[in-house]
C-alpha positions as CSV (number, residue, x, y, z in Angstrom):
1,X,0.0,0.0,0.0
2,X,3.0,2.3,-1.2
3,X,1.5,5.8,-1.4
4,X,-1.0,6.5,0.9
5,X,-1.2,8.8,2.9
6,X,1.1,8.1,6.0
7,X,3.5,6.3,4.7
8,X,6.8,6.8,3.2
9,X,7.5,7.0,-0.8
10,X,9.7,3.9,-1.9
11,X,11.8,6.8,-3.3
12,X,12.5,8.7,-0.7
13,X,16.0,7.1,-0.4
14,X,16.3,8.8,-4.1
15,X,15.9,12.3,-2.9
16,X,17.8,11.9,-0.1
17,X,20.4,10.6,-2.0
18,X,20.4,13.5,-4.3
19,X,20.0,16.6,-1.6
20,X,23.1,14.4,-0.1
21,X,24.8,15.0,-3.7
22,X,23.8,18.5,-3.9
23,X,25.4,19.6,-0.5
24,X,28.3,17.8,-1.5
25,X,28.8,20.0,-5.1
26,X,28.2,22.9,-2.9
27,X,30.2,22.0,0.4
28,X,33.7,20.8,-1.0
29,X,34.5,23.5,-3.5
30,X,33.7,26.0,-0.6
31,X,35.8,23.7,1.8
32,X,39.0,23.4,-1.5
33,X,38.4,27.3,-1.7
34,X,39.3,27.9,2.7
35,X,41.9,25.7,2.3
36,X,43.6,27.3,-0.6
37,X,43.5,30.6,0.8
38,X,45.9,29.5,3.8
39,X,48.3,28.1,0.8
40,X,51.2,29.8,-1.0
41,X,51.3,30.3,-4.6
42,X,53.6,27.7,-4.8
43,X,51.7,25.2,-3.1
44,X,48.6,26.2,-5.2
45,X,50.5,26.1,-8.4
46,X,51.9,22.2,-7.8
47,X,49.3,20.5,-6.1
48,X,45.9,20.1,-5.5
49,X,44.2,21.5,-2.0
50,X,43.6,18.3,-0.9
51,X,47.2,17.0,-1.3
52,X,48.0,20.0,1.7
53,X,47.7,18.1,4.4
54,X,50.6,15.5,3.4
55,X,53.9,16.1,2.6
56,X,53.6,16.6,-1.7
57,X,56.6,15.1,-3.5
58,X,58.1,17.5,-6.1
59,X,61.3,16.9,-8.4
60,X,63.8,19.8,-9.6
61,X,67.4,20.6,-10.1
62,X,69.6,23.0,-8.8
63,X,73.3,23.9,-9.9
64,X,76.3,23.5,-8.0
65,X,79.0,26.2,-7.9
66,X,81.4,26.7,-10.2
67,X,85.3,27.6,-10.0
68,X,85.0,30.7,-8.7
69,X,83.4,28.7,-5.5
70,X,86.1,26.4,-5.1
71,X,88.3,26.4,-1.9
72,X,91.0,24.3,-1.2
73,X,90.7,21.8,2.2
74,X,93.2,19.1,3.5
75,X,94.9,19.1,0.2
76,X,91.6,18.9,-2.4
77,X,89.6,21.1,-3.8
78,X,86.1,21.5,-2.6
79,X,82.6,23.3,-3.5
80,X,80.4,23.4,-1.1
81,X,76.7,24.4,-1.0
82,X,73.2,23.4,-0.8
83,X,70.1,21.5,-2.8
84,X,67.4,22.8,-1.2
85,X,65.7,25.3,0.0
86,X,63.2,26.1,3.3
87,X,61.8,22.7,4.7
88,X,61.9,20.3,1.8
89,X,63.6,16.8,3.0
90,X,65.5,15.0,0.6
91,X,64.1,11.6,-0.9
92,X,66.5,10.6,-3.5
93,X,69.0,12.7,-5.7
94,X,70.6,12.1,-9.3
95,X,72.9,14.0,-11.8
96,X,71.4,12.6,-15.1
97,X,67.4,14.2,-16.2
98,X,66.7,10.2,-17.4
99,X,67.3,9.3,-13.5
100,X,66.9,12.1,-11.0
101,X,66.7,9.6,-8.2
102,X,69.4,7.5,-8.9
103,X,71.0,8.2,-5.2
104,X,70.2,8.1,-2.1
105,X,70.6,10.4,0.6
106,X,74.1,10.2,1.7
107,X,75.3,8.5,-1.3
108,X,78.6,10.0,-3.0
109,X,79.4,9.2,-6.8
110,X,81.9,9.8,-9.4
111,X,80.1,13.1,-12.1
112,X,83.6,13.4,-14.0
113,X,87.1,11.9,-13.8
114,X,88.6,12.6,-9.8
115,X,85.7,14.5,-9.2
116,X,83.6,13.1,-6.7
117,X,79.6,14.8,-5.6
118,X,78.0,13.5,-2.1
119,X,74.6,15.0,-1.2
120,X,73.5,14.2,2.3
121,X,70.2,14.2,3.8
122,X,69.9,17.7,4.8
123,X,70.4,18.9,1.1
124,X,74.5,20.2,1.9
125,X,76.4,18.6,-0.9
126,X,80.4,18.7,-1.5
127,X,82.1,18.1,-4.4
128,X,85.9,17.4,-4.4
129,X,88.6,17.2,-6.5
130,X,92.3,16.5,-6.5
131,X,92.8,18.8,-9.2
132,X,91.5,21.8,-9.7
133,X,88.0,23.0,-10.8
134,X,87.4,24.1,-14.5
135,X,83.3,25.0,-14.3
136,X,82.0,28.0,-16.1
137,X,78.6,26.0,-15.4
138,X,78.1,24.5,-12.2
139,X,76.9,20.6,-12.4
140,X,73.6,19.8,-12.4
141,X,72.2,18.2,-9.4
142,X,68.4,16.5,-9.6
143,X,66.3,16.4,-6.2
144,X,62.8,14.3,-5.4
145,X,61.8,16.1,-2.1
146,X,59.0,16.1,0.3
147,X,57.5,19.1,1.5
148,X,55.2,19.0,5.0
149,X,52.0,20.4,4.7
150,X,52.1,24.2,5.6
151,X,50.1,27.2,6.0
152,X,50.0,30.8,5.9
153,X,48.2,33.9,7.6
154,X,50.0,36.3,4.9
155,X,47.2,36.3,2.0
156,X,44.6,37.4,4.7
157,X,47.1,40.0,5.4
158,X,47.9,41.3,2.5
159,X,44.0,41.1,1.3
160,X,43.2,42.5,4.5
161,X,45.9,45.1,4.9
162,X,45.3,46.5,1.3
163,X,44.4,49.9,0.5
164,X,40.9,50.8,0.1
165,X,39.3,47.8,1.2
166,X,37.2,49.5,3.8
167,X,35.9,52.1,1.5
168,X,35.1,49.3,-0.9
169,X,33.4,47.2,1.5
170,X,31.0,50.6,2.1
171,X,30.6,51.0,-1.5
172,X,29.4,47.4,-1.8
173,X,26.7,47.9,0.9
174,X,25.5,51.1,-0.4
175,X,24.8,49.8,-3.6
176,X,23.6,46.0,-2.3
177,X,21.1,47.1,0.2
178,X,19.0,49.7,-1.7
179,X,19.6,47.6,-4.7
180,X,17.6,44.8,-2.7
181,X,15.4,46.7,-1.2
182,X,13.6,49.1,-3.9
183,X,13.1,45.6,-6.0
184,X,11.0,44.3,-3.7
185,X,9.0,47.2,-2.9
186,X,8.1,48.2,-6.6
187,X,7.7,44.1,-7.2
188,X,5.4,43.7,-4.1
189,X,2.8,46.0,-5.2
190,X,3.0,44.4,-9.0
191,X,2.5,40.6,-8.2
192,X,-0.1,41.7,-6.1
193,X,-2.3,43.7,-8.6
194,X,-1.4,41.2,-11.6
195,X,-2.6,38.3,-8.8
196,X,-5.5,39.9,-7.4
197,X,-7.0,42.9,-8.8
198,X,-8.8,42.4,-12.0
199,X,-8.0,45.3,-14.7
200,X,-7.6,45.4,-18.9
201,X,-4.3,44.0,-20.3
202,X,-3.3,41.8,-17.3
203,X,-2.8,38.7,-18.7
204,X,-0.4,40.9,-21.0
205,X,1.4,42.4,-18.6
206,X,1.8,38.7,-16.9
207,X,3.3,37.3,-20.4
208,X,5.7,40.4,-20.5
209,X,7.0,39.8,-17.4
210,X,7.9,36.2,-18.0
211,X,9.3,37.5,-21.7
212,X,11.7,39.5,-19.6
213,X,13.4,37.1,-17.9
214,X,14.6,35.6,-20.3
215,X,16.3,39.2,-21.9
216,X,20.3,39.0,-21.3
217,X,21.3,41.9,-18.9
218,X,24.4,42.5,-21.1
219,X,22.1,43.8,-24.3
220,X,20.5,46.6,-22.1
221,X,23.7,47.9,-20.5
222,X,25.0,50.2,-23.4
223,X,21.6,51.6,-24.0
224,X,20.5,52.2,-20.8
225,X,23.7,53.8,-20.0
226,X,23.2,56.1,-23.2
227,X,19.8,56.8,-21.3
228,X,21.3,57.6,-17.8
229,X,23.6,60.0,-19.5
230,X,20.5,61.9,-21.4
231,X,18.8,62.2,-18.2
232,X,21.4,63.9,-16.1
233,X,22.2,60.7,-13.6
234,X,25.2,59.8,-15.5
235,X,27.6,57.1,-13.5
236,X,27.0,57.1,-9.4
237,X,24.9,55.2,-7.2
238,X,21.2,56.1,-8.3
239,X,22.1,55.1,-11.4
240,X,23.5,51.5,-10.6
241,X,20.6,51.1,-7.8
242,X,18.0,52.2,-11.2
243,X,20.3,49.2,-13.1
244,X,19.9,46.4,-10.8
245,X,16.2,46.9,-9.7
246,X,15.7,47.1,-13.2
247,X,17.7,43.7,-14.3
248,X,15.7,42.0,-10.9
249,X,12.3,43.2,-11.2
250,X,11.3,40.6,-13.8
251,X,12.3,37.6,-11.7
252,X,10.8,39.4,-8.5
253,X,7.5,40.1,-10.0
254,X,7.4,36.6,-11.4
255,X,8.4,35.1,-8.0
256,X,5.7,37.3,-5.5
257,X,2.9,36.8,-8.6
258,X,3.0,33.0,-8.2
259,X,3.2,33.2,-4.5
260,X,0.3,35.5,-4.3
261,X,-2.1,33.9,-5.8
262,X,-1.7,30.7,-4.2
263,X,-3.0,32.6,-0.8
264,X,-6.5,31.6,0.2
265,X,-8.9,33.6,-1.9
266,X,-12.1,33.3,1.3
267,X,-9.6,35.7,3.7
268,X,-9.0,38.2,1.0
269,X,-12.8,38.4,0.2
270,X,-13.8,38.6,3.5
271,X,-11.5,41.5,3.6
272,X,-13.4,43.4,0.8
273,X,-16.8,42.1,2.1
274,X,-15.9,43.5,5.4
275,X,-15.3,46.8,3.6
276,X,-10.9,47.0,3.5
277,X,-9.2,49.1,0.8
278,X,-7.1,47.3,-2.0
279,X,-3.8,49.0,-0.1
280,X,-5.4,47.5,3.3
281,X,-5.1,44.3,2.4
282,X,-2.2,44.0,0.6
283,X,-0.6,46.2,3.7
284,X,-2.2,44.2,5.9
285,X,-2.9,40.0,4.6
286,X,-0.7,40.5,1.5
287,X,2.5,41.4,2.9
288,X,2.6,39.3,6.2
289,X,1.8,36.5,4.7
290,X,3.8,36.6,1.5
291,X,7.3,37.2,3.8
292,X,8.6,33.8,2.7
293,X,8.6,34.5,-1.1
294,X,9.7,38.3,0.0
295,X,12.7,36.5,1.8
296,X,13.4,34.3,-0.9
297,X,13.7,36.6,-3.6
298,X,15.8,39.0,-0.8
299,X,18.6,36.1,-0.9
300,X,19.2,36.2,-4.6
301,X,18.6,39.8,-5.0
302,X,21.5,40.5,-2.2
303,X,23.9,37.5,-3.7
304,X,23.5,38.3,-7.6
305,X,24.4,42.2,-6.4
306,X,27.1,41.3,-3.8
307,X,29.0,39.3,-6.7
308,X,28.5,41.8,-9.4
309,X,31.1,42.9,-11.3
310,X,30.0,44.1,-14.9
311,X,27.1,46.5,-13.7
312,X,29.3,48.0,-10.6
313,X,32.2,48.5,-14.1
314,X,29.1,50.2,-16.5
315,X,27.3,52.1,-14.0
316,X,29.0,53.0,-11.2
317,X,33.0,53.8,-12.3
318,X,37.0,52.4,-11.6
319,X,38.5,55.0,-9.5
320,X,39.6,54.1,-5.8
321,X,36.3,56.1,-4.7
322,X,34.1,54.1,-6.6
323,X,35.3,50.7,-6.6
324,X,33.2,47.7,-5.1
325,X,34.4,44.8,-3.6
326,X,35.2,42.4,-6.4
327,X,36.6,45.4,-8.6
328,X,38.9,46.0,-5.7
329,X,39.6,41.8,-5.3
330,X,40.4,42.0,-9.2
331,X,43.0,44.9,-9.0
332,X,44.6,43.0,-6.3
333,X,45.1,39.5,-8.3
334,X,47.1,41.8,-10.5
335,X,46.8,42.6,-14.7
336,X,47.6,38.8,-15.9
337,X,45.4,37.5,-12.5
338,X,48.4,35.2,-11.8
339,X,48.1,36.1,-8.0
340,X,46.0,32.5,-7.5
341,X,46.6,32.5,-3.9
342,X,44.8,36.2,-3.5
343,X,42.2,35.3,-5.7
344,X,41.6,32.1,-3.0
345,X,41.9,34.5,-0.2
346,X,39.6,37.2,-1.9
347,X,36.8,35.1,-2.7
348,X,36.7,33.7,0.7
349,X,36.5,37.2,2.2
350,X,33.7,38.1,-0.5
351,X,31.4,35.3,0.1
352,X,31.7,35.7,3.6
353,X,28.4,38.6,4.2
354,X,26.2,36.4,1.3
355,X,27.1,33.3,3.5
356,X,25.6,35.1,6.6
357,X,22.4,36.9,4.8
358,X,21.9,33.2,3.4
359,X,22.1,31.3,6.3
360,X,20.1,33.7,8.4
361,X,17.5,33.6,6.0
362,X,17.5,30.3,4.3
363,X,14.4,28.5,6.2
364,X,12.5,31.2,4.3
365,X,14.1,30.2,0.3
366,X,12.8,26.6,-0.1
367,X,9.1,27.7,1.1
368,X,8.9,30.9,-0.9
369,X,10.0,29.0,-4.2
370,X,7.9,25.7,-3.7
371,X,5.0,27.9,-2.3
372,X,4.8,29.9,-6.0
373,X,5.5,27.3,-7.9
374,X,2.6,25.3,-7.1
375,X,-0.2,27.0,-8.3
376,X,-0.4,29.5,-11.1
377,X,-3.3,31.5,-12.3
């Protein structure tokens, strides 16, 4: 009797599965991402995050010195120096590329005639001679080392330390909150009168609105900047906060729509039976009750802002006043963005405020979107 009411779905295990899945795609890149930005360039550029905590192997050469190095001991001839550098620990050691760990720690063998190469364990190698030296090039000395897992404060420093970062972080939260906020207003009062108040052209409007979300952004940004510049508001924050409401309104007016009309219909007549305004009871029933799809739309409003990039570039300027977080983050990976391990760092720090407005809020997400997307008038 699979199905009734009561008892569980035989695929229940599937969709638990599958939300197990999905947290997984989600958890370990953000987990590979913290990691990283305790790492060193180095690190990041030879191995993967999740090799960091073992020792990784890596293979190299160095070259020894050359005459002009040379000091005479006991009667020979001797250069002296070292194959490695900070805290790598010597695995095995060679003088030919085909077989860079022909030796072993400790090991001493002949390179050229009477002149004999040791390396010990520490890295220190000696070369000796009872002649001597005639190198213009020192010899060639292979190394496999280990390397223990280590990691570093100094990218949060440097990220945190940098210029400007304080008045960037401001100029992100000027433009994010009102850029979350006046959405929502202008979309409240829309979804509302396309779900509940019967006027000409309303089924129009309701197809326009979905046609609109499927516009790219990036087709509107040249003309709509030509606009801002005929009107006077030219690049600043009313114009970027005018951008993005713009760009979100389609999306939030779909979102509150389908959640609005799903409310029960009997407590909304008995409102206007009982003699309430249309404002009444959308200030009063409407907006109270519609605070999970208000929510939901709030979280991808704030993210899609926090992250932007292009429309903070188009709208709102690159000098030091102006810049936003991840226009800031991008001057600080550098013109080529080979700076990997700021760019780890960075994105940490950026996703930090979206992490907490999700979290706080996220009860809210999975009821406003399944609420309005069962039931469409």
């Amino acid at each position: 009797m699979e199905g009734m009411a009561g008892q569980k779905s035989s695929l229940a295990w599937v969709v638990n599965i599958c939300a197990f899945l999905l947290v997984l795609l989600w958890t370990i890149p953000t987990f590979g991402l913290f990691v990283s930005s305790f790492r060193d360039r180095d690190q990041i550029s030879t191995s993967g995050w999740w090799q960091s905590f073992s020792g990784s192997v890596q293979t190299g050469f160095v070259r020894s010195g050359t005459t002009d190095d040379q000091i005479q001991r006991d009667g020979m001839y001797v250069i002296e120096g070292s194959a490695l550098e900070g805290t790598q620990e010597l695995m095995s050691w060679g003088t030919n590329a085909r077989t860079p760990d022909a030796n072993e720690p400790g090991d001493t063998v002949e390179v050229d005639d009477g002149i004999n190469l040791t390396v010990a364990e520490d890295g220190s190698y000696v070369m000796t001679s009872a002649q001597p030296f005639d190198m213009r090039r020192g010899e060639r000395i292979f190394t496999t080392t280990t390397s223990p897992p280590s990691f570093t404060t100094e990218n949060y420093s440097r990220v945190m330390n940098a210029g400007g970062l304080a008045r960037a972080f401001m100029n992100t939260m000027t433009v994010t909150i009102p850029a979350t906020v006046i959405p929502i207003l202008i979309a409240a009062f829309a979804a509302y009168a396309l779900a509940w108040m019967q006027f000409p052209g309303r089924a129009v409007l309701t197809a326009c609105v979905v046609g609109l979300l499927v516009v790219p952004l990036q087709v509107a940004l040249i003309p709509l900047l030509r606009l801002h510049n005929d009107l006077g508001i030219g690049k600043g924050y009313l114009g970027i906060w005018l951008a993005h409401t713009g760009f979100g309104l389609p999306l939030a007016v779909y979102l509150l729509r389908n959640y609005m009309i799903g409310l029960p219909r009997e407590v909304i007549e008995s409102a206007r039976v009982d003699g309430a305004t249309e404002f009444q009871i959308f200030r009063r029933i409407i907006l109270p009750l519609s605070f999970p799809a208000l929510a939901s739309f709030a979280i991808f409003q704030f993210l899609w802002v926090w992250n932007d990039l292009l429309i903070a570039t188009v709208f709102l300027g690159n000098t030091s006043e102006q810049l936003v977080m991840t226009g800031l983050l991008r001057e600080l990976m550098g013109s080529r963005g080979g700076e990997w391990e700021i760019l780890a760092t960075s994105a940490f720090i950026s996703i930090a405020v979206p992490l907490a407005v999700f979290f706080a809020m996220q009860k809210y997400l999975v009821r406003g979107l399944l609420a309005g997307s069962v039931k469409g008038g």
